[in-house]
PATIZA-577067 format. One record per residue (C-alpha): residue in one letter; x, y, z. Coordinates in steps of 0.5 Angstrom, whole numbers, plus 500, padded with zeros to 3 digits. Example, Ala and Ser with C-alpha at 12.3 -4.5 7.8 and 13.67 -1.06 7.14 Angstrom:
% residues 2
A525491516 S527498514 
//
This chain:
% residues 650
X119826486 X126826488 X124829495 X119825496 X123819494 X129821500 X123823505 X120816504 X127813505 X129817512 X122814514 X125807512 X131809516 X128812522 X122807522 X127801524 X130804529 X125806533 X123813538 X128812543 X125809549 X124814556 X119814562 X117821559 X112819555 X109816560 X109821565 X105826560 X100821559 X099820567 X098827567 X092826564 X089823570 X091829573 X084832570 X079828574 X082830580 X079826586 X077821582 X083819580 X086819587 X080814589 X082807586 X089809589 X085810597 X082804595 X088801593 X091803601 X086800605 X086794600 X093792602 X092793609 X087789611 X091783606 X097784610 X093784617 X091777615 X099773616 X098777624 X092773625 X094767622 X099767627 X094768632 X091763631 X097758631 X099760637 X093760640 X092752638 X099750640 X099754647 X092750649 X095744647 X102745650 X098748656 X094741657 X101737656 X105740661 X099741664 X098733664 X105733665 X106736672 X102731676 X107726673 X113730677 X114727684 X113734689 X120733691 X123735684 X118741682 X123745685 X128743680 X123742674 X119748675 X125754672 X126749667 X118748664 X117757665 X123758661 X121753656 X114755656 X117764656 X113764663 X115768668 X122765672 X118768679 X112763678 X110758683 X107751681 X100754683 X100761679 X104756673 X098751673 X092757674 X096761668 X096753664 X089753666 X087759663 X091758656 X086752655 X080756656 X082762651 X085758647 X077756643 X076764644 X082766641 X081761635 X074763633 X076771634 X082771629 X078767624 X072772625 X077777623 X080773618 X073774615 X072781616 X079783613 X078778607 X070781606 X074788607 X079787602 X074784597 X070790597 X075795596 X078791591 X072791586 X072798588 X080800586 X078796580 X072799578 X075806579 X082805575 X078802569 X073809568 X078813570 X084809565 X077809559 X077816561 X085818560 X083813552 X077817551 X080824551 X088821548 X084820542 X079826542 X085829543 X090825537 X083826532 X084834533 X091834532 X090830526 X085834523 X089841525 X095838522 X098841514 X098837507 X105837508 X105831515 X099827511 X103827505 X109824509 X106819514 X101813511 X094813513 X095806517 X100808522 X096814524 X090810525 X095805528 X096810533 X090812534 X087805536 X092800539 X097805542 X092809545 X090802548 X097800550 X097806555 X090805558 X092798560 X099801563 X095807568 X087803569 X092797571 X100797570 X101804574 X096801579 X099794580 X106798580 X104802586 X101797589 X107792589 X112798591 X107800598 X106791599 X113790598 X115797603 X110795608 X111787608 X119788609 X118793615 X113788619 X118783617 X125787620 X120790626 X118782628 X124779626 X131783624 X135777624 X131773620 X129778615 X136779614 X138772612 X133773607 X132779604 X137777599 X133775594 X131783593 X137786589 X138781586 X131781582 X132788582 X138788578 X135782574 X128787572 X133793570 X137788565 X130785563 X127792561 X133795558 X132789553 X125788552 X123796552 X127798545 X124790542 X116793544 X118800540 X120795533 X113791535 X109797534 X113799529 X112793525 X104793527 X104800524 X106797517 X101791517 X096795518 X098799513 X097794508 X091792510 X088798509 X091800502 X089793500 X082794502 X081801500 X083799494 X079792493 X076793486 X084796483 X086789487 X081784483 X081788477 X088785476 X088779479 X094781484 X090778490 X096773491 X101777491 X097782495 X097776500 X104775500 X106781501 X101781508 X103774509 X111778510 X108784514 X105779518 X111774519 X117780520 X110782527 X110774530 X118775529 X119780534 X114778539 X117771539 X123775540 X120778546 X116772549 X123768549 X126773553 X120773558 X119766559 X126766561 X125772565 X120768569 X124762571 X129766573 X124770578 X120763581 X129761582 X131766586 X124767589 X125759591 X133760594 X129765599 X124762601 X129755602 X133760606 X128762610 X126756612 X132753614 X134760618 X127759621 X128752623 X134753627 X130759631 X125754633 X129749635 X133754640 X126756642 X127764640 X121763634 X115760636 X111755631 X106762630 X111767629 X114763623 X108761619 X107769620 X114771617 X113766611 X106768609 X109776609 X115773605 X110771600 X108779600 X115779598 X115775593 X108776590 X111783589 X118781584 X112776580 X108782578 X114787576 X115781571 X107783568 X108790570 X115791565 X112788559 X105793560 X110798562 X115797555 X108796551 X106804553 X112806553 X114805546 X105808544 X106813549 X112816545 X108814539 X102818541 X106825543 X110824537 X103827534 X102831539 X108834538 X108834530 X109842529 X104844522 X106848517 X099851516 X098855523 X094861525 X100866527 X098869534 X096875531 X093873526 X087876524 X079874522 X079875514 X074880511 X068878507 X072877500 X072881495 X076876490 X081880489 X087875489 X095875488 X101871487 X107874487 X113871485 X111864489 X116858488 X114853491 X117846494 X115840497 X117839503 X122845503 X127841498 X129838492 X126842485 X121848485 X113845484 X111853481 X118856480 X117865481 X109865479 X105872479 X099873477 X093877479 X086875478 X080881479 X075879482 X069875478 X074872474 X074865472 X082863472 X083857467 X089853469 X092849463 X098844463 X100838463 X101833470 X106836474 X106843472 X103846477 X096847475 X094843483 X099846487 X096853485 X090851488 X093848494 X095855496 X089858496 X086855502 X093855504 X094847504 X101849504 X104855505 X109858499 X116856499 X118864498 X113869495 X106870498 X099869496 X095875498 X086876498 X084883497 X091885499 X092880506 X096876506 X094869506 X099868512 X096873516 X088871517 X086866520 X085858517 X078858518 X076865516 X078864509 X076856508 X069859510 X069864505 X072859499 X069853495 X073847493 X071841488 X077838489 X079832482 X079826488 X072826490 X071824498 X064822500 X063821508 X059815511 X051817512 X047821506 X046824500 X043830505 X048829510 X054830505 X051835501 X051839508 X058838510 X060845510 X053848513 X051842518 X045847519 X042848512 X035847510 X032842506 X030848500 X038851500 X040843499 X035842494 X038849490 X044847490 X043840488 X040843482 X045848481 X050842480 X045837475 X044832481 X037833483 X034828478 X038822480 X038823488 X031823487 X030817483 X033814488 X026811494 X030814499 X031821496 X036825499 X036821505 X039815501 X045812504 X052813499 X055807502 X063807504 X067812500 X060813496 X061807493 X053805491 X054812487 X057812481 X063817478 X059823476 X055822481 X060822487 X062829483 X055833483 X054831490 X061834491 X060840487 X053841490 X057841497 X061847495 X056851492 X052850498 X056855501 X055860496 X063863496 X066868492 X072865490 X070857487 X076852487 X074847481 X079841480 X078838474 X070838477 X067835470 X072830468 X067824471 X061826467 X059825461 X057831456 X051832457 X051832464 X057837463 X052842460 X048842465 X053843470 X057848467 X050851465 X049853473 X057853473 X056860468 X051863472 X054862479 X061864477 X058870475 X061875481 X065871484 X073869483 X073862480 X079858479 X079852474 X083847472 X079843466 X081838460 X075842456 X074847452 X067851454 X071853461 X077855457 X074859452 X070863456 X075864462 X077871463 X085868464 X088863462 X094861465 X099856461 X104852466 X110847464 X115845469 X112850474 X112856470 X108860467 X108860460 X103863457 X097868460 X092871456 X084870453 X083864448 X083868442 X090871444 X093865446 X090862440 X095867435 X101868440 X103862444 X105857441 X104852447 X096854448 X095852441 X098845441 X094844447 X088847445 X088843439 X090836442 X086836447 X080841447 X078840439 X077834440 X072834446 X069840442 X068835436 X063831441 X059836443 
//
């Protein structure tokens, strides 16, 4: 208790701070993109030619501005000329090249043919640029749906196998993880911060890739058609730099506690409806509500002090972004009064100025996706990373078929590593084909010698052997294949009778489900039902009753036929005459096999070739019945208590 207690603490202390933020989880995660290889490059080629054809549309628009305004400046002058008298051409003529950027050597003829041929291009050049416009718009769009398509499969592709990969790691890791860590969280984990991650590299990478090639792109363009004025403008870049840096080492810590916080109210919601009929039994639901109503706030709370910081982040953006282009103007401005920018040229650097300041908007969204999958990111590999107690060593080896020979020798035990030994030095032998009862009151020790058999957890000190292996140096799967469990907390799975009873052996025929649901005293009721044994269990097998739930569940086990049977406690939800029937099958299979058994009634107990006694850990008693009977105080006061009582009933 006391270890459990500091354990539930340091997870307190550590859940309100939070995982430290890193970009390396990210990079991990991008990894996974790496295992589709030119499929993942695809939306990022499409990103390419996407982003060039929209930044060839600027240089059109110039075009056809220049195009429009040098017929209309063409037919003027053109119109003009005729008005000056022959004996001034000579003077006017330097004056109208220089204005018009013409040749200074041209004569009067060669301006006038050169006027005339800029009024006749100028409907060509208009029609061409705007068929280009298209085409490069028509281009754009193409490749567009393409990047997205092909992001969002290849981001589908990196969830799909995070969680595949997440559930497995889930299912190798020991008891000791899923005793420290709520099941909410975990599912948590599981689903929204997988999504979180998904988003970032289908769209956040993506845009951030393609914001960084637009901005890149677009500013050598502008230095290359006009160094003075991108010069006066490009002001605007380190200052919104600087502002992101600050805002995403503000808000990123702040996503970490949002998922934190979202963890914990998944975890309420998931223990209250687990337990439904515990809450309506004693009328907790308004408390129950209150308690959500609180998880519930303290998440609002810390996503409105996140949406606070953006919405203040966003006008400051749209304010720097609004001084450049005030600056822009005006720089530009004063380059076309001196005749040094044409009408065209500055349309075309505000446009590609937009490209500038569409990139600063979008790092905005792309910060808060980014901070989003950081913290999941780090969530998830935290699981990934959690290191198990119960592995396969490198060399471990494949467990014989068994002959049920097991040892404890001296074993202590404690939970997590600290606080007071659960089994303090424990040695017993158990001979193949025996029945091992195992006595004692709650938190003596009775679950966790079971617990170690199948090596849910590993001992403290000692060790336990199977026909002289030890425990630590066989595979996992190799000796659960070769042991039955019944474990006192029944768990049925989602789908039927047939199906649960199967679990173990997926491939069993109907004959060797059927024998063992005999065997357990289930065959009866499971065809009283219209579907058989084809009938749905419901949720956690709740459309059966206790005793029900606890002879599929025996079936199950013995459906594997193995030579070492754990019971816990496996009759305690049944009544006597349905304990009869299975102990009766319960006698017949044990024979030749090495059962332990942990039970509350006498038939078990008394014909049981061992009885071990426990308290506090430590074995107190051990013998047959008739000897513990006369030798050990303790056995008797247990028997008479609890087992007399039970033999009366029978």
């Amino acid at each position: 208790m006391q270890a459990t207690q500091t354990m539930s603490r340091g997870r307190a202390r550590g859940g309100a701070k939070g995982p430290k933020m890193s970009i390396t989880p990210i990079v991990r995660a991008a990894r996974y993109l790496f295992r589709y290889k030119w499929q993942a490059a695809l939306p990022y080629a499409f990103l390419v030619i996407a982003t060039l054809a929209q930044l060839a549309v600027p240089r059109l628009i110039r075009n056809i501005i220049d195009a429009v305004t040098q017929g209309v400046i063409a037919q003027q002058v053109q119109a003009g000329l005729d008005q000056i008298p022959e004996a001034f051409m000579s003077q006017a003529l330097p004056r109208i090249l220089a204005t018009l950027n013409y040749p200074a050597n041209m004569t009067a003829g060669q301006l006038i043919a050169q006027l005339s041929a800029d009024q006749a291009d100028a409907p060509g050049l208009l029609i061409s640029a705007a068929i280009f416009i298209v085409v490069f718009a028509a281009l754009r769009g193409l490749f567009a749906f393409l990047q997205a398509y092909w992001a969002e499969r290849n981001s589908q592709a990196v969830s799909f196998d995070l969680r595949n990969d997440l559930y497995a790691k889930i299912q190798r890791l020991s008891f000791s993880y899923h005793d420290q860590n709520q099941t909410g969280q975990l599912m948590i984990r599981a689903t929204d911060d997988v999504e979180k991650v998904r988003l970032f590299l289908g769209q956040g990478l993506l845009q951030l890739l393609g914001a960084i090639l637009l901005l890149t792109v677009t500013l050598i363009i502008l230095f290359t058609t006009n160094a003075q004025l991108a010069i006066v403008t490009i002001w605007i870049l380190p200052v919104a730099l600087i502002l992101f840096m600050i805002f995403g080492s503000i808000t990123q810590p702040l996503f970490s506690r949002v998922q934190i916080k979202l963890s914990a109210l998944n975890t309420i919601l998931q223990e209250n409806l687990a337990g439904i009929k515990v809450v309506k039994a004693f009328t907790r639901e308004k408390s129950e509500q209150v308690k959500f109503r609180h998880a519930a706030e303290l998440l609002m709370q810390q996503q409105i002090s996140i949406a606070r910081i953006f919405t203040f982040l966003f006008p400051v953006i749209f304010l720097v972004a609004s001084l450049g282009q005030a600056t822009t103007l005006y720089a530009g401005g004063a380059q076309i009064i001196e005749g040094t920018l044409t009408l065209g040229e500055w349309q075309e650097f505000s446009l590609y100025l937009i490209y500038i300041f569409l990139p600063l908007a979008q790092f905005g969204f792309i910060i808060t996706q980014f901070g989003q999958a950081a913290a999941s990111a780090a969530r998830i590999f935290e699981i990934l990373d959690a290191k198990s107690d119960g592995t396969d060593k490198p060399d471990a080896i494949v467990l014989p078929a068994v002959k049920g020979e097991i040892n404890f020798e001296k074993v202590t035990f404690r939970y997590f590593g600290g606080g007071e030994p659960v089994l303090d030095k424990v040695s017993f032998e158990a001979k193949p084909g025996q029945t091992i009862a195992l006595l004692g009151a709650t938190g003596s020790g009775k679950t966790t010698i079971i617990n170690l058999l199948p090596r849910f957890y590993d001992p403290t000190e000692g060790r336990v052997t199977i026909d002289g292996h030890d425990l630590r140096d066989v595979t996992l799967e190799s000796l659960r294949a070769q042991i039955g469990i019944v474990l006192q907390e029944t768990t049925l799975f989602t789908g039927s009778i047939r199906d649960n009873i199967a679990f173990g052996k997926p491939d069993a025929t109907q004959a060797q489900v059927e024998a063992a649901a005999k065997a357990a005293a289930a065959h009866e009721f499971i065809l009283s039902f219209p579907g058989g044994y084809e009938t749905p269990v419901g949720e956690r097998g709740s459309t059966l009753s206790g005793g029900q739930k606890q002879r599929i569940a025996i079936a199950r086990a013995l459906l594997l036929d193995p030579l070492i049977l754990i019971l816990d406690d496996s009759t305690s939800s049944v009544d006597v005459q349905t304990e009869a029937q299975i102990q009766t099958a319960l006698d017949k299979l044990m024979k030749g096999r090495t059962s332990f058994v942990i039970a509350q009634r006498n038939s078990t107990v008394i014909s049981a070739a061992q009885i071990l006694v426990l308290e506090k850990g430590k074995v107190v008693a051990q013998g047959r019945h008739a000897d513990l009977l006369e030798d050990s105080e303790i056995y008797a006061d247990i028997y008479n208590s609890q087992l007399v009582g039970d033999k009366a009933t029978t």
